[in-house]
C-alpha positions as CSV (number, residue, x, y, z in Angstrom):
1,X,87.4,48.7,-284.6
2,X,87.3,46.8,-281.3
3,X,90.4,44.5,-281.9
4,X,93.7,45.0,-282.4
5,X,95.0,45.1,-285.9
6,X,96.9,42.3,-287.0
7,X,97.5,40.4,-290.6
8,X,98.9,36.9,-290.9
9,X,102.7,36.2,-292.2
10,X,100.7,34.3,-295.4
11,X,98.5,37.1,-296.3
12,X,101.5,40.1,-295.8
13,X,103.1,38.1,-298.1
14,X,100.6,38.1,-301.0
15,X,100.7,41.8,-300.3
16,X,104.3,42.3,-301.2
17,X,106.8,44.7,-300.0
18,X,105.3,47.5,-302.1
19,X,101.8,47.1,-300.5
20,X,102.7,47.2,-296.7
21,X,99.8,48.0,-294.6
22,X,100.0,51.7,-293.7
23,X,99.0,50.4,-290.0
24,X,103.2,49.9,-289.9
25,X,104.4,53.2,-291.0
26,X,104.5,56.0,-288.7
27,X,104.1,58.6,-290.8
28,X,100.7,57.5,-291.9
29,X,98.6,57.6,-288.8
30,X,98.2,57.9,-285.2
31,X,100.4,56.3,-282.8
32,X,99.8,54.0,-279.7
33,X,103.1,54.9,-277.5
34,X,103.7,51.3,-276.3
35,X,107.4,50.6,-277.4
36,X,107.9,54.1,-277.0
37,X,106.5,53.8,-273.3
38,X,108.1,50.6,-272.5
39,X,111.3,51.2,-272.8
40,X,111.2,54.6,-272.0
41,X,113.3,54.8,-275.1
42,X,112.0,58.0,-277.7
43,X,114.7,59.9,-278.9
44,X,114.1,62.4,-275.8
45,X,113.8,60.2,-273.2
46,X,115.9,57.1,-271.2
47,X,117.5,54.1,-272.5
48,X,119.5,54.9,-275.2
49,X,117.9,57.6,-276.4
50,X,119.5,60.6,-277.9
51,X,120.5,62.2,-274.6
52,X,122.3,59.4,-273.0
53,X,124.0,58.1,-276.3
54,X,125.5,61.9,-276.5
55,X,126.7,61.1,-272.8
56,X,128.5,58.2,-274.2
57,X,131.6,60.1,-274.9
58,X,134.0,59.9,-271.5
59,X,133.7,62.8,-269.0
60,X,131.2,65.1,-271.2
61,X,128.5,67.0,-269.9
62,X,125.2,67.6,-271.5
63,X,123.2,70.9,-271.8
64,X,119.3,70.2,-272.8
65,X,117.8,73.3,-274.4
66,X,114.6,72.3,-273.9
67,X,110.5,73.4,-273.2
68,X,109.7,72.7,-269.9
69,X,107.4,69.9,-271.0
70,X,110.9,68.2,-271.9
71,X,113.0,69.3,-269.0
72,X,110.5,67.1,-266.8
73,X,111.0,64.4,-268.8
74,X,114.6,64.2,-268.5
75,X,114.4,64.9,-264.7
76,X,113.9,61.1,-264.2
77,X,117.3,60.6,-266.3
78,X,118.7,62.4,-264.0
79,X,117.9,60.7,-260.9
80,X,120.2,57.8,-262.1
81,X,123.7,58.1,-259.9
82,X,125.8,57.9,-263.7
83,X,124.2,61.1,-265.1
84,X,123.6,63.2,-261.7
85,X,126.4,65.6,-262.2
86,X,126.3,65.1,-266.0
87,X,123.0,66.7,-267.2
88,X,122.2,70.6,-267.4
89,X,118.9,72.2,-268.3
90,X,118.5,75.8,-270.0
91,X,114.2,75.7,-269.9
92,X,112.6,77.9,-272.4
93,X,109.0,80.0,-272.0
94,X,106.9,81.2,-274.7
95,X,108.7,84.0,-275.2
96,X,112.0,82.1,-276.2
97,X,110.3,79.9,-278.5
98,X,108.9,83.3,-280.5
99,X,112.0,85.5,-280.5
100,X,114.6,83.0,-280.4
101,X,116.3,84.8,-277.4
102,X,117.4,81.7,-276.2
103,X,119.7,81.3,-278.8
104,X,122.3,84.3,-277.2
105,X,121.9,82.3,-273.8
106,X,123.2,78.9,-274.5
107,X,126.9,80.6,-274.9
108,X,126.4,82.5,-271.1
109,X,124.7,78.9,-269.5
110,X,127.9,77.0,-271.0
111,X,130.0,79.1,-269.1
112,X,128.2,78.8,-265.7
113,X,128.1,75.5,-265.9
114,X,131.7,74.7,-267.1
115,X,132.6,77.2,-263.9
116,X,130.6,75.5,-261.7
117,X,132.1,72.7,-262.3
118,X,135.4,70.8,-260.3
119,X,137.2,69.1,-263.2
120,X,136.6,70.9,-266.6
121,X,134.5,67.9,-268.9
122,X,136.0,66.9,-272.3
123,X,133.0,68.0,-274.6
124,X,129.7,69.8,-273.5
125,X,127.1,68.5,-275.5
126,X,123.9,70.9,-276.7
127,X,121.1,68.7,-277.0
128,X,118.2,70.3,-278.5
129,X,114.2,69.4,-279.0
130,X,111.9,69.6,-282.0
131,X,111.1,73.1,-281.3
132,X,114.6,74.3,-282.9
133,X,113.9,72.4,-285.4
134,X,110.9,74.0,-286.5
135,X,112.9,76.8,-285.8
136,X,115.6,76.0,-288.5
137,X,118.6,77.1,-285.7
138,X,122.1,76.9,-286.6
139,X,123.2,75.0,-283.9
140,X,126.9,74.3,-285.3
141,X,127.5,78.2,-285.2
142,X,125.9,78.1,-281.9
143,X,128.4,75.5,-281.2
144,X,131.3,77.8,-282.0
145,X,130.2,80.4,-279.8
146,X,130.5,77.8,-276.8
147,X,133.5,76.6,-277.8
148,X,135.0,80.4,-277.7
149,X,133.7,81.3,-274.7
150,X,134.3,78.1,-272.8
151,X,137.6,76.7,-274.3
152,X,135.7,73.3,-273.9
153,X,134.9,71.5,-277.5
154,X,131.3,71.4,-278.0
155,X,128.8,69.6,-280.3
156,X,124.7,69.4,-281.3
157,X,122.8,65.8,-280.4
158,X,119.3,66.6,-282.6
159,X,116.2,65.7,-280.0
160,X,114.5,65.4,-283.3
161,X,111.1,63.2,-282.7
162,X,109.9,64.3,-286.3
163,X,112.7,63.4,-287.9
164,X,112.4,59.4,-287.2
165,X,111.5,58.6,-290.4
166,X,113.7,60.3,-292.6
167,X,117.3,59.9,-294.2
168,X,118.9,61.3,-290.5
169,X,117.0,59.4,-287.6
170,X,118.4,60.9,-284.3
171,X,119.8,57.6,-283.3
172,X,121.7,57.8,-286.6
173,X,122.4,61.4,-286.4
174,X,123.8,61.2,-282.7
175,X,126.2,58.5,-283.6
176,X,127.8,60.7,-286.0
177,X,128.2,62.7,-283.1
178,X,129.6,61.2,-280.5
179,X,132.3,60.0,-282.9
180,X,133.1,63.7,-283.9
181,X,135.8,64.7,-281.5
182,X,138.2,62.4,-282.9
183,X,141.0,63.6,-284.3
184,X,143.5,62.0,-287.1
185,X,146.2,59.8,-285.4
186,X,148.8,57.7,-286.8
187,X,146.8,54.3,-287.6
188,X,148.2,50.9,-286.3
189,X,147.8,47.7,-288.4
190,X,146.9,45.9,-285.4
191,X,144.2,48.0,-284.4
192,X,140.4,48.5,-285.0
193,X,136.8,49.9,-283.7
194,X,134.0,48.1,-283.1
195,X,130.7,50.9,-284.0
196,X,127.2,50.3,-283.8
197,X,126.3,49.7,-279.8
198,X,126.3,52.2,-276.8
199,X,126.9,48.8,-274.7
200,X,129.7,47.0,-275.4
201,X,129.6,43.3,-276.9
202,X,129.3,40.3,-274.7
203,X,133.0,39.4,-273.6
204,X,131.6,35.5,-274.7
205,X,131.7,37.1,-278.7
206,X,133.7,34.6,-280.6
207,X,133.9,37.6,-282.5
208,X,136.9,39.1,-279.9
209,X,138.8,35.6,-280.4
210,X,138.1,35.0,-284.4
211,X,139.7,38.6,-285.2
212,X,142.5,38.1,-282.4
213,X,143.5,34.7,-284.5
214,X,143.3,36.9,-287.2
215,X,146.1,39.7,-285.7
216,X,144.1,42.5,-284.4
217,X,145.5,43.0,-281.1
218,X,143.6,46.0,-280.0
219,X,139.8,45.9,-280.6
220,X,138.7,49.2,-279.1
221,X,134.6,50.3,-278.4
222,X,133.4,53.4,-277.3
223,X,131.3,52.0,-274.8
224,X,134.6,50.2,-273.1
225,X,136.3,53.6,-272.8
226,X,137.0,55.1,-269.4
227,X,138.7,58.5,-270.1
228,X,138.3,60.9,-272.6
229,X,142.4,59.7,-273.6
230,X,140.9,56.2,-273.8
231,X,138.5,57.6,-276.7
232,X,141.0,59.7,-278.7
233,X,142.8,56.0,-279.2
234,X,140.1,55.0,-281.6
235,X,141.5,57.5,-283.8
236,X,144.5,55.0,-284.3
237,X,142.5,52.6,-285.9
238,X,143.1,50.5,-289.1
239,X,139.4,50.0,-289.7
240,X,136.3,50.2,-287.9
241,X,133.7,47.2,-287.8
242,X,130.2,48.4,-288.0
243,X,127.5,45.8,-286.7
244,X,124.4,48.2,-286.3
245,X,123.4,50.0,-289.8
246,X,122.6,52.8,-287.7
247,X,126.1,53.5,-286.7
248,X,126.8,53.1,-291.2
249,X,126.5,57.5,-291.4
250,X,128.7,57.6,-288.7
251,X,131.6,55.2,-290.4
252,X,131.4,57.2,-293.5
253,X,131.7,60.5,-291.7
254,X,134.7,59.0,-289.6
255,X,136.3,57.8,-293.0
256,X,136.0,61.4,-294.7
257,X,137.5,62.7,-291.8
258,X,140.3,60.1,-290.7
259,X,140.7,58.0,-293.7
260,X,139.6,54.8,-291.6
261,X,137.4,52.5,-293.6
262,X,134.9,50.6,-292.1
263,X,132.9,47.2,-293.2
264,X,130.0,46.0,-292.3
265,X,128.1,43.4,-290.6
266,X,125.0,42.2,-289.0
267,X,123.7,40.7,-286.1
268,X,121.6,37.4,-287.0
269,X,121.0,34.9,-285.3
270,X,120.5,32.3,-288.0
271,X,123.6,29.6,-287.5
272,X,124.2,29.8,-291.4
273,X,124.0,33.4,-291.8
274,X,126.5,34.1,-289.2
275,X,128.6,31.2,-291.0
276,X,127.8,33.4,-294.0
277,X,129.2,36.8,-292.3
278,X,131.8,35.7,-291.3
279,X,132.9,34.1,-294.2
280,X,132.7,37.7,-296.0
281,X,134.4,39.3,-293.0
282,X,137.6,37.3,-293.6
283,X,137.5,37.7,-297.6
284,X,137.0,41.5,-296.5
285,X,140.0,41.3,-294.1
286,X,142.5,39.2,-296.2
287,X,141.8,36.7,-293.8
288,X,140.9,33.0,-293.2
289,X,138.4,33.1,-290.3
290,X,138.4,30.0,-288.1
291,X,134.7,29.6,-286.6
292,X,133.6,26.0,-287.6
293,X,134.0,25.0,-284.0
294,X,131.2,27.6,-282.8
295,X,129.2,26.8,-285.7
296,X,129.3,23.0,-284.6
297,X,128.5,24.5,-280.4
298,X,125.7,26.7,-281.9
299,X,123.9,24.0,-283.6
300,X,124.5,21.1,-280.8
301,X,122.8,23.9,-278.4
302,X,119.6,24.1,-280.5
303,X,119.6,20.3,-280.9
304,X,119.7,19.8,-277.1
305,X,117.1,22.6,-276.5
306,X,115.1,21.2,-279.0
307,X,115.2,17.4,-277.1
308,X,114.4,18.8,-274.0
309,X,111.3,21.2,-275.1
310,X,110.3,19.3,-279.1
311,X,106.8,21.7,-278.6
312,X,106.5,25.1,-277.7
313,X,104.2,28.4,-278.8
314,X,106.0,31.5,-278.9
315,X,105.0,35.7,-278.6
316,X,108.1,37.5,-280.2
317,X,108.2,40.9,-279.4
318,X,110.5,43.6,-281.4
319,X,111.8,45.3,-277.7
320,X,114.7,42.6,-277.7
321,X,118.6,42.4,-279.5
322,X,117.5,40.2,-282.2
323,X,115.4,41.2,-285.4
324,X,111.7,39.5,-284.6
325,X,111.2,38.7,-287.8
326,X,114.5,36.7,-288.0
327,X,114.0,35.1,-284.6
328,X,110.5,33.9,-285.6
329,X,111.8,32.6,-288.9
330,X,114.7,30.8,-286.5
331,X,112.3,28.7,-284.2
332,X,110.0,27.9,-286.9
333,X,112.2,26.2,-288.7
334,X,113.2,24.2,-285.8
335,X,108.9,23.4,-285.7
336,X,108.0,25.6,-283.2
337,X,104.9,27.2,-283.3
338,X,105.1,31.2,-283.7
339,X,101.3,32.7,-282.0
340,X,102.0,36.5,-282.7
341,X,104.8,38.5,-283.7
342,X,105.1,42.2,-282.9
343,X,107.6,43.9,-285.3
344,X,107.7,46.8,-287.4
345,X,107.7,45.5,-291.0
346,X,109.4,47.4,-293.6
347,X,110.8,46.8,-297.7
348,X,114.4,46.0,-295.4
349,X,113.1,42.9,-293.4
350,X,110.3,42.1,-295.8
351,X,112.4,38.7,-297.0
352,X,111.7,36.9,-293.2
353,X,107.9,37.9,-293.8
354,X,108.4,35.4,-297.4
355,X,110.2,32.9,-295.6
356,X,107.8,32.9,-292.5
357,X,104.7,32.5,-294.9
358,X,106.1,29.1,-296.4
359,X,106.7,27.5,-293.1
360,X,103.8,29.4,-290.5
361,X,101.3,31.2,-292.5
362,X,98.8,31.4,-289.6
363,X,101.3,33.7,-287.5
364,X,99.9,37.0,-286.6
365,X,101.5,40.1,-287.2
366,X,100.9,43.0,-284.9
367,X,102.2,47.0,-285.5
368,X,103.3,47.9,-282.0
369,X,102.3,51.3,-283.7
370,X,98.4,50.9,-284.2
371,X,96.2,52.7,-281.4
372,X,94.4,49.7,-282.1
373,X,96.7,47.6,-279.9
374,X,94.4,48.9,-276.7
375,X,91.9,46.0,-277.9
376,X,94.5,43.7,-277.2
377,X,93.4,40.4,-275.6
378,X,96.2,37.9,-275.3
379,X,96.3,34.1,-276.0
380,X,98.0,31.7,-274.2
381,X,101.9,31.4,-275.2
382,X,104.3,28.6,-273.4
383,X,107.2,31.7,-274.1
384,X,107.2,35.5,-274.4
385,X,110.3,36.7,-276.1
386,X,110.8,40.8,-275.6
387,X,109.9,43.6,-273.1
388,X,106.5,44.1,-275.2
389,X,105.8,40.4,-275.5
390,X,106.2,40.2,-271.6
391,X,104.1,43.3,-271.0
392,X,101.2,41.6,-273.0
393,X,101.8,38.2,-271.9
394,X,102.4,39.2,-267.9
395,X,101.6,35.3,-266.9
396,X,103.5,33.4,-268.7
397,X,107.1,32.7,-269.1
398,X,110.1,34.0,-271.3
399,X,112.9,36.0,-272.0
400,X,112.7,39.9,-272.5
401,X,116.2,39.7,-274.1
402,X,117.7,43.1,-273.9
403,X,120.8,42.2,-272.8
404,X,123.4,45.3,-270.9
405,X,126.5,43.3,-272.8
406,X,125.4,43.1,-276.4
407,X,125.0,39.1,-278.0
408,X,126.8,38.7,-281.1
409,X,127.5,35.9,-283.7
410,X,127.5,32.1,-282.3
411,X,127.4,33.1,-278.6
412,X,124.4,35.2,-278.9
413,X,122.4,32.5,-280.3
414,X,123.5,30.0,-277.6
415,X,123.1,32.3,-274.9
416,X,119.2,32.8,-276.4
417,X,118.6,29.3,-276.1
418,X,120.2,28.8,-272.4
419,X,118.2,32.2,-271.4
420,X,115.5,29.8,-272.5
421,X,115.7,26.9,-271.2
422,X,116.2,28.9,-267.9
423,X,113.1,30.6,-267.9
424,X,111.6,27.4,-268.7
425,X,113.3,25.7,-265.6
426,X,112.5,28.0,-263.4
427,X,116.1,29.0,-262.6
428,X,118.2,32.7,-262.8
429,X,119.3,33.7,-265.4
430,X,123.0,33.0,-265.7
């Protein structure tokens, strides 16, 4: 085959949920690294990858346990001024991998590095690769033998590539994690978490002002905390919010543990949905939640775009903070025409592929996962949206929408369109 592999929203939908082309599961054929290579964002390498989402906890340090196939790879992640002082390497040879002798020296390395070190770290983190996997190690004994000989709490982030598909991704895994040092505190009514992101949510979030109305006074993320006594306070809260269903193993763990419930919601970015979540938060919370006002902002910011630029083609990439197959669904409606859309389909976002076929049949659906996707010849797109979009679309203009503050609710979707409307202008982003 000599073009990439694609199938139009119309036809997926015939298909069904239970007939999804196998060219969008990765566990049923080769894979072309593209969002992978990116974003430099596999579970062992930058972004927010396993090893800097264990760093996420205030003043830990990080011991990778590693081949030395895998110790080069995180020496770029170390090269960032944040991490310099923060990463640690115990490289293994051949014969590690066969005995296992490297298991008896991760208590000794912990100890030269927590010596070596000025100010003792809150945790250590062990991260570890796919080879103790295969391995079947015991890492939370391993982890108790550090703890001992150190006297500094420790804990296990899972390097896991192999385990991407399966009930305990690492991004899932590792959020359990970093949440694990928290210990039961007396709870105040007035306080609560917000889980899901290793970035903290956009200060514009009517979110912060809705549950402020509503009399939380202390909305507390991980990502906000400066000191390891900063983090212990999330112990006191009254419930925690969850808006990524990644972070959903962690909430449940953190209930078992604390006692803090936790209810969910999503990030969309379709005005009535959000109307729609919120409307559930407040009968979760007791609460009346006041957000007609930003409904009204959010759909007067559309309708202005939408003046300015009526016609428009679009390339939605999945490298961005919204779902693709939502966002697509979002501008069609508004009678934009949607080129190409590179997602990774599953039974979970299946209902936007429906709703896409009744309104843009012709759009084509590309697996970011198909070695296919070398064939690749672009067509011309007014807009890229997404760090993939971009890389295939070099020449034209758009957004690549992966914000360092995290969008959220109303805000997030009139941010999007301003983000827009500046690329379209030619002016910074704001």
């Amino acid at each position: 085959m000599n073009e990439a592999y694609f199938i139009t929203a119309g036809k997926l939908a015939k298909k069904g949920k239970e007939n999804i082309p196998d060219e969008f599961s990765p566990a049923k054929g080769l894979i072309y690294s593209s969002p992978a290579t990116l974003a430099y964002n596999s579970p062992g390498a930058k972004g927010y990858g396993v090893k800097r989402a264990g760093l996420s906890v205030p003043e830990s340090v990080m011991l990778l346990i590693s081949p030395c196939c895998c110790g080069r790879n995180t020496s770029l992640f170390r090269t960032d001024p944040e991490y310099r002082d923060k990463m640690f390497f115990l490289l293994l040879d051949d014969n590690d991998i066969i005995t296992g002798r490297h298991l008896a020296k991760i208590p000794q390395a912990a100890e030269e590095i927590i010596s070596s070190l000025e100010k003792k770290p809150s945790v250590l983190m062990l991260c570890i690769t796919c080879v103790d996997a295969l391995l079947g190690t015991d890492m939370e004994s391993i982890c108790r033998q550090v703890t001992k000989k150190t006297g500094i709490p420790s804990a296990a982030c899972y390097m896991y590539a192999l385990t991407r598909e399966s009930t305990l991704p690492p991004m899932t895994a590792v959020r359990k994690t970093v949440y694990s040092f928290l210990k039961k505190y007396t709870r105040c009514p007035q306080d609560m978490n917000i889980l899901g992101y290793f970035t903290p949510l956009s200060d514009e979030t009517e979110l912060f002002d809705i549950l402020h109305e509503a009399g939380i006074k202390n909305i507390r993320e991980l990502s906000r905390c400066q000191s390891f006594d900063e983090y212990k306070m999330l112990s006191k809260a009254n419930f925690n919010l969850v808006l990524d269903p990644e972070a959903l193993y962690a909430a449940r763990d953190i209930y078992e543990r604390l006692g803090i419930p936790f209810i969910g919601m999503n990030r969309v970015c379709i005005p009535e949905k959000i109307s729609s979540q919120y409307e559930l938060l407040g009968k979760a919370l007791g609460i009346i939640t006041r957000h007609e006002k930003y409904h009204k902002e959010t759909l007067e910011a559309i309708a202005s775009f939408k003046a300015a630029y009526p016609a428009l083609t679009f390339s939605i990439g999945e490298m961005q903070d919204f779902d693709p197959l939502e966002c697509a669904y979002m501008l069609a409606r508004e009678g934009y025409t949607i080129a190409e859309i590179f997602a990774s389909v599953n039974t979970q976002n299946f209902g936007y592929i429906r709703l896409l076929a009744q309104i843009s049949p012709e759009t084509r659906i590309y697996s970011n996962l198909s070695p296919t996707m070398i064939y690749y010849e672009p067509e011309k797109v007014d807009l890229y949206i997404g760090s993939d979009s971009k890389y295939y679309h070099s020449q034209a203009q758009g957004i690549e929408w992966c914000n360092d503050h995290q969008p959220f609710g109303y805000s997030g979707v009139i941010r999007f369109f301003d983000a827009l409307e500046n690329a379209l202008s030619g002016r910074e982003p704001s």
